[in-house]
BAFI-3210 file (N, C-alpha, C; in Angstrom, 3 decimals, decimal comma, padded with zeros to 6 digits):
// residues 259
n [1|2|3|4|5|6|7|8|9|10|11|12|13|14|15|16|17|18|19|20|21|22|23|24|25|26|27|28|29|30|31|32|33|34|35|36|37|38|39|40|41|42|43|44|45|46|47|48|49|50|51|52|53|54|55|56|57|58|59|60|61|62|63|64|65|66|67|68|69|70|71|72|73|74|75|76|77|78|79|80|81|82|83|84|85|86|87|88|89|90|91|92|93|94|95|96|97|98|99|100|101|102|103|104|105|106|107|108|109|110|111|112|113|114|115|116|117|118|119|120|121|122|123|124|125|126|127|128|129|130|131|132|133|134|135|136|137|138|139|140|141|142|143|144|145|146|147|148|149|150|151|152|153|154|155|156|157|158|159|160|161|162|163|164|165|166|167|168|169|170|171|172|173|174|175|176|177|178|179|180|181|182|183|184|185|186|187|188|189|190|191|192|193|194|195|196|197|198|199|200|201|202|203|204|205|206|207|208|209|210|211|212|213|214|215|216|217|218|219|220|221|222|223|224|225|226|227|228|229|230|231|232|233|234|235|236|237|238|239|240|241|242|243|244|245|246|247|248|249|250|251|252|253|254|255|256|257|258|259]
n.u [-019,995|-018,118|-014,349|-013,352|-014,984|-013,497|-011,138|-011,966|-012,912|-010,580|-009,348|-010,857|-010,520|-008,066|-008,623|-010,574|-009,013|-007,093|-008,904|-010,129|-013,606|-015,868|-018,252|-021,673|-021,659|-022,715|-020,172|-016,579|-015,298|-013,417|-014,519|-012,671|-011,488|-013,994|-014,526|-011,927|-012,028|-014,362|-013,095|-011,239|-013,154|-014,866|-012,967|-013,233|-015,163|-017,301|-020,102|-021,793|-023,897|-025,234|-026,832|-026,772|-026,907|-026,494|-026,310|-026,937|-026,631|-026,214|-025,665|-026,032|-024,727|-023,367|-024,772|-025,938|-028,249|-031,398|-032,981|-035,442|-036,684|-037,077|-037,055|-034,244|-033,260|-031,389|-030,306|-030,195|-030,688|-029,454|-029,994|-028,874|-029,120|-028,488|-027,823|-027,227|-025,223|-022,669|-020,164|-017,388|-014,190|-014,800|-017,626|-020,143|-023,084|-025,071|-027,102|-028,430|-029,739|-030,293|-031,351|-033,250|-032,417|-034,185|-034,578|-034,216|-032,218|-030,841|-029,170|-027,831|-025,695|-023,064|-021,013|-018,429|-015,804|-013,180|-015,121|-017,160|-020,847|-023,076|-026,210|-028,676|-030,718|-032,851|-032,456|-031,193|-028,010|-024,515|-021,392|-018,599|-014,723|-013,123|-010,493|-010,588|-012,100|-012,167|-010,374|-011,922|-014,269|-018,065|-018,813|-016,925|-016,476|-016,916|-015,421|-012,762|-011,128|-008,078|-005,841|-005,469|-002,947|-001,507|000,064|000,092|-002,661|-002,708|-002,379|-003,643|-005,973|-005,491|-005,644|-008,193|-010,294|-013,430|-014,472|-017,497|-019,258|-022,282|-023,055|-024,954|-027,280|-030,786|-031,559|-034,169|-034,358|-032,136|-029,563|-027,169|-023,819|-023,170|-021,702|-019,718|-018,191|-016,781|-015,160|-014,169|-013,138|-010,822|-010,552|-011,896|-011,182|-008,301|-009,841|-011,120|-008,599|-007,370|-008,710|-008,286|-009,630|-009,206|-007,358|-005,931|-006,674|-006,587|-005,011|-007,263|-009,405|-008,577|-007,838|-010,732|-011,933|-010,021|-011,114|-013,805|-013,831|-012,269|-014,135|-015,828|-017,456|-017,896|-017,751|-018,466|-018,456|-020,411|-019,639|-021,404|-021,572|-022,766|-022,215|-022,848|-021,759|-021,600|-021,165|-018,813|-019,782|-020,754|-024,009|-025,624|-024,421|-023,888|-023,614|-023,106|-023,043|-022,672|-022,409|-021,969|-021,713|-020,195|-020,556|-019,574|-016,880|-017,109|-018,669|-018,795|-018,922|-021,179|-020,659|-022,924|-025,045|-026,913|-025,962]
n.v [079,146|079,484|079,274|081,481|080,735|078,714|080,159|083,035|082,071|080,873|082,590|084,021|082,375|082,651|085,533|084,599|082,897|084,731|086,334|086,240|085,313|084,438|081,927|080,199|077,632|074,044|072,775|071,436|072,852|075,594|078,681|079,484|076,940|075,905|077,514|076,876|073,965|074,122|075,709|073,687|071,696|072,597|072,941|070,618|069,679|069,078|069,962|072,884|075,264|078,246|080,743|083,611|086,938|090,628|093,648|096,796|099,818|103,430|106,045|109,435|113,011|116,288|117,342|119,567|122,468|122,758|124,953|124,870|123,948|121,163|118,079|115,897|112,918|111,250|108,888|105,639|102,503|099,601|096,485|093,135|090,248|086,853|083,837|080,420|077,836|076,029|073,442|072,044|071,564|074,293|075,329|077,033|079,467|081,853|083,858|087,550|089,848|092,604|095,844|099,266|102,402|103,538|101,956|098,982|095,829|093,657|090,792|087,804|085,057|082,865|080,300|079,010|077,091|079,216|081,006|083,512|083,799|086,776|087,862|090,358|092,970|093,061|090,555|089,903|088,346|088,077|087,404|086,836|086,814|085,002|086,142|088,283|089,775|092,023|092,350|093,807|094,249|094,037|091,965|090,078|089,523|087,329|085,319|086,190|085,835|084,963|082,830|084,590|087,040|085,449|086,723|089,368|089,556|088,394|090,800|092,337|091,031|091,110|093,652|095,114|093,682|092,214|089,648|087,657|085,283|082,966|081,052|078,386|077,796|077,544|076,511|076,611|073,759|072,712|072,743|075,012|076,047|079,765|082,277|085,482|088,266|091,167|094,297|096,880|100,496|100,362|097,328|096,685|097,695|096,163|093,868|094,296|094,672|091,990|090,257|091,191|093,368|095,885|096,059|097,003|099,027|102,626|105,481|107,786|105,858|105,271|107,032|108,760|106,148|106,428|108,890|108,681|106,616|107,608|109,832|108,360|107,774|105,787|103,683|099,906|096,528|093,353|089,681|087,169|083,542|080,672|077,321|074,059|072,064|068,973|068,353|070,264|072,127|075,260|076,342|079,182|082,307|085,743|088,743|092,309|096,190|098,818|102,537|106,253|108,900|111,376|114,014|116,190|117,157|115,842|117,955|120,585|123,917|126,239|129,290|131,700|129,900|128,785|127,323]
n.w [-013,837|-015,652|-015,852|-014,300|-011,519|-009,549|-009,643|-008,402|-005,983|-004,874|-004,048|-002,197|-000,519|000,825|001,452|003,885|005,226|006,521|008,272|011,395|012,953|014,943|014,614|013,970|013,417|013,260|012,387|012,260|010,651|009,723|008,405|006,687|005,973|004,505|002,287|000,941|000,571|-001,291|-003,320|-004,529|-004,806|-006,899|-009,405|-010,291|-012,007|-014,831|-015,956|-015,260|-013,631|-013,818|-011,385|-010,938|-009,174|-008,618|-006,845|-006,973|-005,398|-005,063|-004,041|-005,289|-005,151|-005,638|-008,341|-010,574|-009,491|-011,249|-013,154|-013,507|-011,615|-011,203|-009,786|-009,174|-008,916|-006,223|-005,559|-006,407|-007,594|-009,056|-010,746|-011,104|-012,992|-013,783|-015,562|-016,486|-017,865|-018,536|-020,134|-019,563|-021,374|-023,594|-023,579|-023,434|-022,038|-021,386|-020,064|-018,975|-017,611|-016,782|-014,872|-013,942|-013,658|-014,569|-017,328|-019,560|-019,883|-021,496|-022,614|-024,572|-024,601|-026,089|-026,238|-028,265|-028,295|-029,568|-030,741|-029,984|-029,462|-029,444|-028,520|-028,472|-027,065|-028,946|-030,296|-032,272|-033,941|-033,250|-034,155|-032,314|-032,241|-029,464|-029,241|-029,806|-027,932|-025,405|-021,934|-020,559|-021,310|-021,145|-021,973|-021,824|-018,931|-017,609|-018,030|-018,526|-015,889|-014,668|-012,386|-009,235|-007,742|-004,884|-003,533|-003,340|-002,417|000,186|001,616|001,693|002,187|004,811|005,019|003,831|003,708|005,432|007,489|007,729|009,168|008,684|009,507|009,535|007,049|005,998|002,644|-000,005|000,782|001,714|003,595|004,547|004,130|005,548|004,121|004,284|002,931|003,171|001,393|001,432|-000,158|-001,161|-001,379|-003,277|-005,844|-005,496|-006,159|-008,304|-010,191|-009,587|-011,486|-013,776|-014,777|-015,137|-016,934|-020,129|-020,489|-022,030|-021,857|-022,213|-020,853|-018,617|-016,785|-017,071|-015,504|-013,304|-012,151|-011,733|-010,102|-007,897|-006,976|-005,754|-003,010|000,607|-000,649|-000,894|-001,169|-001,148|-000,720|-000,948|000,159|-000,515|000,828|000,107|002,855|003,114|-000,185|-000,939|-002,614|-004,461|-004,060|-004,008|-004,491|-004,076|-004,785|-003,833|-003,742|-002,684|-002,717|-002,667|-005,050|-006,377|-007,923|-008,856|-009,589|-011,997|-013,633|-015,710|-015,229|-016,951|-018,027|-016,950|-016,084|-013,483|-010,401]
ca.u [-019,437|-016,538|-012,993|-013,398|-015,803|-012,482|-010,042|-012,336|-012,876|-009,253|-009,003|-011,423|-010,188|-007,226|-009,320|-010,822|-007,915|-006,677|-009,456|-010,658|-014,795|-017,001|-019,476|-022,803|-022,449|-022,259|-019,024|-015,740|-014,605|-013,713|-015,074|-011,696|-011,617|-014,721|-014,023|-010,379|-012,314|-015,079|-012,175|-010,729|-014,274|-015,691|-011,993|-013,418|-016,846|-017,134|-020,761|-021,872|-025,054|-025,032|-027,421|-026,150|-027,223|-025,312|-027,517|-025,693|-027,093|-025,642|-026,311|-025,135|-024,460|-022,867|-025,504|-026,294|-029,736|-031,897|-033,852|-037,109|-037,372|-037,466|-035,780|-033,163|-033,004|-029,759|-029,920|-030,423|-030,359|-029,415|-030,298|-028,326|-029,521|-027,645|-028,640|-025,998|-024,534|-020,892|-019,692|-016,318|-013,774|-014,682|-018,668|-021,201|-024,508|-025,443|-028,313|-028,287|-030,787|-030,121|-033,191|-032,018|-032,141|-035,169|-034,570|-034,071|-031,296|-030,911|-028,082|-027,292|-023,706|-023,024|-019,449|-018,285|-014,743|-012,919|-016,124|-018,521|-022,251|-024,081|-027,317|-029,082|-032,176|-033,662|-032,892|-030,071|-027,061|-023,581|-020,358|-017,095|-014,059|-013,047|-009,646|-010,657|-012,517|-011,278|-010,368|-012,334|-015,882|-018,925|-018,931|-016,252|-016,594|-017,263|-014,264|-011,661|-010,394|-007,323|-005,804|-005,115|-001,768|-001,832|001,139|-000,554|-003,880|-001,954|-001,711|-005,092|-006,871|-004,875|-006,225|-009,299|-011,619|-014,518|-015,289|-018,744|-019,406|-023,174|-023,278|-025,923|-028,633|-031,337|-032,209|-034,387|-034,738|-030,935|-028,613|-026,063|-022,908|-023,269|-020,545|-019,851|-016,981|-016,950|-014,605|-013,583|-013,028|-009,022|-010,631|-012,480|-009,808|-007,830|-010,534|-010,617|-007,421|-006,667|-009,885|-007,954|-010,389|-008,675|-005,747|-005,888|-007,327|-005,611|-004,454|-008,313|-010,695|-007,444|-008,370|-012,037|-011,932|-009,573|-012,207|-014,855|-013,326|-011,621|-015,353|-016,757|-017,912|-018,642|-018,020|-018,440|-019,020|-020,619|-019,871|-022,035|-021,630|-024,197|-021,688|-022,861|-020,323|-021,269|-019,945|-018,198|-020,469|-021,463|-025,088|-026,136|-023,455|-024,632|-022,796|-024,159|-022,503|-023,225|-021,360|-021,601|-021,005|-019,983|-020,199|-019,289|-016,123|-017,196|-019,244|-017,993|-019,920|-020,814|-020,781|-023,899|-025,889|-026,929|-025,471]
ca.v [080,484|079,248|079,233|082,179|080,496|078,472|081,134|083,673|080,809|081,012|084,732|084,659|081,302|083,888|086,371|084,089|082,401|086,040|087,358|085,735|085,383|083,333|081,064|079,375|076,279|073,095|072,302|071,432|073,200|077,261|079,567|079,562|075,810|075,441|077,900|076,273|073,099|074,499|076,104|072,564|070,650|073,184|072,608|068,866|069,850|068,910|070,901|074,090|075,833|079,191|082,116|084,928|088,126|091,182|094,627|098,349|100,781|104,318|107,384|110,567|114,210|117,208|117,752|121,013|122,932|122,858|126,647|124,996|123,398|119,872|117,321|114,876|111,791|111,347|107,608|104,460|100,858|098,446|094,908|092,680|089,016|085,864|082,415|080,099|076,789|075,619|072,635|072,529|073,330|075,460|075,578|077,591|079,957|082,476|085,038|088,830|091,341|094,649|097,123|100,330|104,269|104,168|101,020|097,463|095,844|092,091|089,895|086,252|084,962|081,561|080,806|077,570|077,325|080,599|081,866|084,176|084,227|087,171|088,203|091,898|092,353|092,870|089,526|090,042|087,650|088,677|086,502|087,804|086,065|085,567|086,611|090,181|090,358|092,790|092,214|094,825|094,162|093,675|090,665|088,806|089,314|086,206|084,188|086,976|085,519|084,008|082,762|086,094|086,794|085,125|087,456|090,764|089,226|088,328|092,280|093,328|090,800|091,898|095,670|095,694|092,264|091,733|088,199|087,523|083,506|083,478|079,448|077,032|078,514|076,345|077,820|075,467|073,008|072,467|073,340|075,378|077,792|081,175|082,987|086,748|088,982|092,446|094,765|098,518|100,486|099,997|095,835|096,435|098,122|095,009|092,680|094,303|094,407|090,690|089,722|091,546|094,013|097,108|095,993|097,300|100,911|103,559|106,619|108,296|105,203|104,931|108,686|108,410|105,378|107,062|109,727|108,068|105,762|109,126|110,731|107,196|107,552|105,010|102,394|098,718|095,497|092,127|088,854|086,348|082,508|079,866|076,410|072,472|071,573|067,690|067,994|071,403|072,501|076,293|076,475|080,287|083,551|087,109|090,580|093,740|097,144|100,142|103,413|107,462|109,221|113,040|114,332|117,768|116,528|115,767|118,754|121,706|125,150|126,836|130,972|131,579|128,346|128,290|125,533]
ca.w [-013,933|-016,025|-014,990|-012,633|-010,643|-008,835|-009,395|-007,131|-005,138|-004,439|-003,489|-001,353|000,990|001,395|002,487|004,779|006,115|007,012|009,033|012,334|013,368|015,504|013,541|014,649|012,459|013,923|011,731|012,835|009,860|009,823|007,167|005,075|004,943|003,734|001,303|000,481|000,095|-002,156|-004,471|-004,691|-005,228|-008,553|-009,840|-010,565|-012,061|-016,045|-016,141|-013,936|-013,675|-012,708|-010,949|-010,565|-008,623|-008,404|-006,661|-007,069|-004,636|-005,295|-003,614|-006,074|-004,956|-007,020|-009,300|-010,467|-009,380|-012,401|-013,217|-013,715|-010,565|-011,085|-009,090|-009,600|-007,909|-005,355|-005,398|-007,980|-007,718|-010,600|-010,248|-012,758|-013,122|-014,719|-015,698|-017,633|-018,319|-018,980|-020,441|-019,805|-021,314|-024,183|-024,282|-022,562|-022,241|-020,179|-020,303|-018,364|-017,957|-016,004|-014,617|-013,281|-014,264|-016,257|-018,080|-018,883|-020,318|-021,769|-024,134|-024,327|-025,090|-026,422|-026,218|-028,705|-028,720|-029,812|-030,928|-029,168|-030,086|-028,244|-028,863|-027,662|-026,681|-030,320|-030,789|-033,256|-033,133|-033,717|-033,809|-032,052|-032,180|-028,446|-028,739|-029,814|-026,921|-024,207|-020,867|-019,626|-022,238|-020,546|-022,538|-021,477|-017,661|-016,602|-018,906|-018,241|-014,923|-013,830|-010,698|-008,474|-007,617|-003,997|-002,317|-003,442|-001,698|001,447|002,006|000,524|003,388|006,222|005,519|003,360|003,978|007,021|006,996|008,777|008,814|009,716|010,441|008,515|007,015|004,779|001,471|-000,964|001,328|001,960|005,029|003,690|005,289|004,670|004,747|003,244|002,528|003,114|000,790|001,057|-001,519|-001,815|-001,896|-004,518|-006,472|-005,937|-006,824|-010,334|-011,026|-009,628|-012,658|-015,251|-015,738|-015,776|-017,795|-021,406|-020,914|-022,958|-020,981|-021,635|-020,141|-017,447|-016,388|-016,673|-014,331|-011,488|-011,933|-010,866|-008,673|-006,483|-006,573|-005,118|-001,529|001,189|-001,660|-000,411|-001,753|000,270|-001,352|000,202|-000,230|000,522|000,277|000,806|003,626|002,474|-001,277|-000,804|-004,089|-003,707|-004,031|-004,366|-004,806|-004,343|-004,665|-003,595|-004,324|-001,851|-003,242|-003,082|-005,966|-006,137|-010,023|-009,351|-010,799|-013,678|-014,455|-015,977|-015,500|-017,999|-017,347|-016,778|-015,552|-012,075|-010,123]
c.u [-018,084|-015,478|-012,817|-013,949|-014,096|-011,249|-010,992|-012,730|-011,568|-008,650|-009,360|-011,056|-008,908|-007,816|-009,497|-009,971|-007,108|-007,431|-010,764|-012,393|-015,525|-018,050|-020,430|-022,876|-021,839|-020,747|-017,989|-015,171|-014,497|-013,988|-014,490|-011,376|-012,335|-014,629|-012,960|-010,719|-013,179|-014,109|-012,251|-012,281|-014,731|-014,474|-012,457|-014,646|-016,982|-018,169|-021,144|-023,325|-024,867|-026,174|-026,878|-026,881|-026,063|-026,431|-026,296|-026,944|-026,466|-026,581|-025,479|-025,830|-023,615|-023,793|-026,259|-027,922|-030,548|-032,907|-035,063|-037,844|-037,080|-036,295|-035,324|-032,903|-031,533|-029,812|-030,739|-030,192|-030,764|-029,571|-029,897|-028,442|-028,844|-028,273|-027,769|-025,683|-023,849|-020,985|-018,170|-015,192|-013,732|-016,068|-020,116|-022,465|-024,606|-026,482|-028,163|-029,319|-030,327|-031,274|-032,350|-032,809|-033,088|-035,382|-034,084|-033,410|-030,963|-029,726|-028,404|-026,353|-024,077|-021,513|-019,045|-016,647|-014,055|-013,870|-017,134|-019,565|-022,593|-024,828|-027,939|-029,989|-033,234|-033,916|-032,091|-028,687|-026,074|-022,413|-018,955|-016,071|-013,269|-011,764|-009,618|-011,987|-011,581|-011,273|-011,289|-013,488|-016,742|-019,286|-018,224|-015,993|-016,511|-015,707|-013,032|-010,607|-009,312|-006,627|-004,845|-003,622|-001,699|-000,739|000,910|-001,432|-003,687|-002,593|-003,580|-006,318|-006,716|-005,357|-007,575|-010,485|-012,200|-014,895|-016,376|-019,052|-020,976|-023,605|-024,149|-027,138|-029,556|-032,234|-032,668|-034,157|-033,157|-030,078|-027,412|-025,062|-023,273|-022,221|-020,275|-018,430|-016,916|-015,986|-015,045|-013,622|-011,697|-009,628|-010,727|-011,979|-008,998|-008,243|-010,456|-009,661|-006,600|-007,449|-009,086|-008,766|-010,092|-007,181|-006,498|-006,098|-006,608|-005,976|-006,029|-009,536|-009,811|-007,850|-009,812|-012,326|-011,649|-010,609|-013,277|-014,736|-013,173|-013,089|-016,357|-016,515|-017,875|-018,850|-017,613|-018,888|-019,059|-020,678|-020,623|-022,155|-022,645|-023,494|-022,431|-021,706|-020,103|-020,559|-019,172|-018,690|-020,770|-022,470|-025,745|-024,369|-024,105|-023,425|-023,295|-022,420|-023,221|-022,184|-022,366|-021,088|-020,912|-019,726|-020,112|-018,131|-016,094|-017,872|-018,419|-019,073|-019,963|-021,694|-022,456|-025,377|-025,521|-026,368|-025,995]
c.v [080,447|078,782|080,212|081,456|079,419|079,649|082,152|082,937|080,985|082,160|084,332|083,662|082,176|084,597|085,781|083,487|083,825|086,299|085,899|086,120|084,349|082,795|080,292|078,231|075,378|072,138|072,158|072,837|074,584|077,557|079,378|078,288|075,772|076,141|077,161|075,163|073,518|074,757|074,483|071,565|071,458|073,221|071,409|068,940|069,673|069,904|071,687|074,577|076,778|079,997|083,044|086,099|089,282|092,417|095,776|099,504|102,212|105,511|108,558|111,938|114,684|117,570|118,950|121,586|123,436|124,249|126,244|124,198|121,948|118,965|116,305|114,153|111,220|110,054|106,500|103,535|100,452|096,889|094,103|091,031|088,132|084,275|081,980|078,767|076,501|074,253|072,291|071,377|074,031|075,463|076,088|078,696|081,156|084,070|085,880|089,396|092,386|095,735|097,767|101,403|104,326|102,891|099,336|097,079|094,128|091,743|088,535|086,109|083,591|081,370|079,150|077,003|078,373|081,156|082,061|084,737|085,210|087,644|089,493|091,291|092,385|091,415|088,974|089,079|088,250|087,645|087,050|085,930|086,376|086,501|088,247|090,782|091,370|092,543|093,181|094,745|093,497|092,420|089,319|088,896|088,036|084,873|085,105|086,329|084,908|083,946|083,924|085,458|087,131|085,971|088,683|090,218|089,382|090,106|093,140|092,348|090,570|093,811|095,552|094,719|092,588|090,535|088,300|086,167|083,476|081,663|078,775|077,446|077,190|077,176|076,519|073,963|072,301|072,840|073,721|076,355|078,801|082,052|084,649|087,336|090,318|093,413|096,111|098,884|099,975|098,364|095,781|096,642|097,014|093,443|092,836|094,273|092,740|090,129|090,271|092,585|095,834|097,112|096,298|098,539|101,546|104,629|107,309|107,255|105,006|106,291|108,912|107,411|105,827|108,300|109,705|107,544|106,652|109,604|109,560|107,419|106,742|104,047|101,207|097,688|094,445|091,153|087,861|085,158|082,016|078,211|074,855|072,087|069,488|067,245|069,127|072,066|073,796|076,263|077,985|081,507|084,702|088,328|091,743|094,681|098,262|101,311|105,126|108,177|110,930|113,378|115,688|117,894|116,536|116,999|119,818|122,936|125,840|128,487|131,185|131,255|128,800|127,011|125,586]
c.w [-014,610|-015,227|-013,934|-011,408|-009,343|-008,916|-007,985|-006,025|-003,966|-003,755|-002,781|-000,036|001,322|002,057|003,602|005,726|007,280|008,283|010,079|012,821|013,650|014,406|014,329|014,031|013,486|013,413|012,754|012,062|009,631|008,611|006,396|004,664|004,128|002,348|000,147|-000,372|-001,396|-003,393|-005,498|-005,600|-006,791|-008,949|-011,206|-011,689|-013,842|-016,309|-015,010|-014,467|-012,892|-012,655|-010,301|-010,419|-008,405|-008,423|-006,470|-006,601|-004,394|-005,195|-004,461|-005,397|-006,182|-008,202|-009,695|-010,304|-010,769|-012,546|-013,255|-012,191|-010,147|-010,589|-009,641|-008,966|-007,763|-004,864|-006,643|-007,446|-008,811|-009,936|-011,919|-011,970|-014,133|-014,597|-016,393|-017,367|-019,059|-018,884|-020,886|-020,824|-022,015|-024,578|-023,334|-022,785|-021,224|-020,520|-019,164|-018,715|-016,093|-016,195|-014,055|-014,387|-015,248|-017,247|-018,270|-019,964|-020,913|-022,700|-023,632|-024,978|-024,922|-026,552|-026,517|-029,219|-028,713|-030,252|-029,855|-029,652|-028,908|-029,142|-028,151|-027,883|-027,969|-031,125|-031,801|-032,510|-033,541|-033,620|-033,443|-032,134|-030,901|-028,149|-028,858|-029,058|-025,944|-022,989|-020,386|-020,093|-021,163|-020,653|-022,212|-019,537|-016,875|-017,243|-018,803|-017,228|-015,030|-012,799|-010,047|-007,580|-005,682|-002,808|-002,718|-002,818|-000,429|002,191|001,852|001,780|004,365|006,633|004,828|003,527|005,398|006,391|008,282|008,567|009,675|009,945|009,385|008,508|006,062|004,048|000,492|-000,055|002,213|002,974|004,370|004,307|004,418|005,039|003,750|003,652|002,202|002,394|000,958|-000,391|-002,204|-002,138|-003,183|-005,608|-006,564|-006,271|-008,109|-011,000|-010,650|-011,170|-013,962|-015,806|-015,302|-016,448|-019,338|-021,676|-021,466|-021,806|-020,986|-020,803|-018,872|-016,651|-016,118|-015,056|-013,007|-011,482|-011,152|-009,799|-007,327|-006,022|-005,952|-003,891|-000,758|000,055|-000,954|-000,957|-000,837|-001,131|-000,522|-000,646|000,259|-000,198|001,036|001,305|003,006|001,091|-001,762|-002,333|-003,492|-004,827|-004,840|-004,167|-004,901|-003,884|-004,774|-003,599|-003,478|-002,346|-002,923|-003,853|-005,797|-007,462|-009,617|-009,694|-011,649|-014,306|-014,415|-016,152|-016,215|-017,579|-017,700|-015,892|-013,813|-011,553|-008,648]
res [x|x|x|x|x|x|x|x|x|x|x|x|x|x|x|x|x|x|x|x|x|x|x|x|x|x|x|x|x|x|x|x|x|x|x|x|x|x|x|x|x|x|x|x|x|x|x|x|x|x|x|x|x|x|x|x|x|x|x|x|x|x|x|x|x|x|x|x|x|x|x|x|x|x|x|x|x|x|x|x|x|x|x|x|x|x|x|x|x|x|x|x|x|x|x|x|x|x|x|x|x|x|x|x|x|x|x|x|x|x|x|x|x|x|x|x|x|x|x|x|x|x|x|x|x|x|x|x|x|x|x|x|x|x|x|x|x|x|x|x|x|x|x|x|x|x|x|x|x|x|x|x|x|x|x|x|x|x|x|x|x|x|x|x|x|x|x|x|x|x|x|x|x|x|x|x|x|x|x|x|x|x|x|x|x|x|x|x|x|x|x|x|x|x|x|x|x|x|x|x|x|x|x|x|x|x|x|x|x|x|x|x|x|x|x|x|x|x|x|x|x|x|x|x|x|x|x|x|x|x|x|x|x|x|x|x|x|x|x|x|x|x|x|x|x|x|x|x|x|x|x|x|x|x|x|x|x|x|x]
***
């Protein structure tokens, strides 16, 4: 997962160190070591292999009553999938596809140095040069990171984290901790802006954003680890996304139109 993969590493043994919960594993070791350690061990790692899951469950209200009848569905799930290999430190892979709202969504990114190969789903390649990537591009998500600023965190998992440590589970044949990380919405807010990814907006995608963000509901995110306590390697990573959206905000009536 690149260089993020130890920087969020690092957040999150904060988090954990913060917030106190019973565990069923037979460890000596509490949740935010193993974490702490884990940071420390994919630090070391020359190649990485990653899978990545990430599920967005969003219930929407506000939507105006349509004259002919027909309904409008008041919830969606996206399911976004990753596959990839890094060779560090400037050469990696990683394939995406995204289902959701009707449709299905695919690239691959090749990343050889300062250059970035991605590919859409037609099949077409393109060559960026990384530095005129954007912090905020869908593209550079995963290479954006760096290490979160650890005395803003402090504060952010004293009010907005649930740690749940659910003890030693075995996935693939392996005994593994599982541990997860519950986030608010104010978290999640300072998860994106520890990643860098709302730095660059211009005053209209800066407005858009708090737009949405203000009309988000019952927004929550679960990070859930699954780490080998024997070579502190993490195994599997999953992030789910529960949210409420309210677009009557965004719409504007026009005289007339039923709503």
């Amino acid at each position: 997962m690149r260089r993020s993969i130890p920087a969020f590493l690092a957040m999150v043994a904060i988090l954990l160190f913060m917030s106190a919960c019973g565990s069923n594993s037979s460890s000596s070791l509490s949740a935010g070591q193993v974490i702490s350690n884990t940071s420390s061990a994919m630090k070391q790692l020359k190649t990485v292999h990653v899978n990545m899951t990430v599920a967005v469950t969003a219930g929407v209200s506000g939507l105006p009553t349509t004259t002919t009848g027909s309904s409008t569905p008041n919830s969606y799930t996206i399911n976004i999938n990753g596959s990839g290999d890094e060779v560090l430190p400037d050469q990696a892979s990683l394939k995406v596809s995204l289902g959701g709202l009707g449709s299905n969504y695919s690239f691959a990114e090749i990343t050889k140095g300062q250059q970035v190969y991605i590919q859409n789903k037609q099949g077409q390649w393109y060559v960026i040069d990384k530095s005129k990537l954007s912090s905020n591009s869908s593209t550079s998500v995963l290479s954006s990171a760096s290490v979160p600023d650890f005395n803003k965190l402090l504060d952010l998992a004293q009010k907005n984290a649930k740690l749940t440590d659910h003890g030693d589970e075995t996935l693939n044949g392996a005994s593994l901790r599982h541990i997860s990380v519950t986030l608010d919405k104010n978290g999640i807010k300072q998860l994106l802006q520890s990643y860098g990814q709302l730095q660059g907006m211009t005053g209209t995608s800066q407005q858009t954003f708090d737009q949405f963000f203000n009309s988000a509901k019952d927004l929550n995110a679960t990070l859930d680890f699954w780490i080998d306590e024997s070579t502190s390697y993490l195994h599997r990573f999953e992030m789910k996304f529960n949210l409420n959206l309210d677009l009557s905000q965004f719409i504007t009536p026009t005289p007339g139109s039923t709503t």
